[in-house]
C-alpha positions, 0 to 999 in steps of 0.5 A: 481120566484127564490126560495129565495122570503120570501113574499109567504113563498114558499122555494126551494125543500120543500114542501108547505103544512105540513100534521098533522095526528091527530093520533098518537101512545100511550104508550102501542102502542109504547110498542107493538112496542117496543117489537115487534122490540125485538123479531125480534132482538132476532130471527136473534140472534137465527138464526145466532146462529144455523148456527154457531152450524151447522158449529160445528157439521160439523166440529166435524163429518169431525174431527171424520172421520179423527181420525177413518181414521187415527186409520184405517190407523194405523191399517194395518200399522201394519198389513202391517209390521206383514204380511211383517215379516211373509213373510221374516220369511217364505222365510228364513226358508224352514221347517216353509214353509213347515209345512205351506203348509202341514196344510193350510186347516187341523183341528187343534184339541188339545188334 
């Protein structure tokens, strides 16, 4: 038998008896389905969705602890230069230092 003989209807890689299922889906089946196959499609779009805000907020919290970083950084460059000052000031003039160490620990009361 070579698969090419047309007599009993038998072709190559097929096959030889067809099955008709005598059910079959009606309209309100296929709407069902339809709207199934939506929702499925509307809940990957939700989900790949949330993921990207995730991201955001992650984002915007690293973004934000940069920025007190930077603001906190600012800050004692300041101070660094305020106490850099105070220390040059207090090595030049010899009366000024000793007025420092004379009140570090009194009460200053104005009167």
């Amino acid at each position: 038998m070579t698969g090419t003989s047309s007599s009993a209807g038998w072709v190559r890689n097929q096959n030889a008896v067809r099955h008709n299922s005598q059910r079959q889906l009606g309209p309100i089946s296929h709407i069902i389905v339809l709207a199934l196959i939506v929702c499925l499609i509307g809940l990957l779009a939700l989900t790949q969705s949330a993921k990207v805000v995730q991201y955001d907020l992650g984002i915007a919290a690293a973004n934000s602890e940069i920025s007190n970083l930077q603001a906190e950084r600012d800050a004692l460059a300041v101070e660094n230069a305020k106490m850099t000052a105070a220390a040059a000031n207090e090595d030049t003039n010899a009366v000024a230092s000793n007025m420092v160490r004379e009140n570090i620990g009194a009460d200053f009361v104005s009167e």
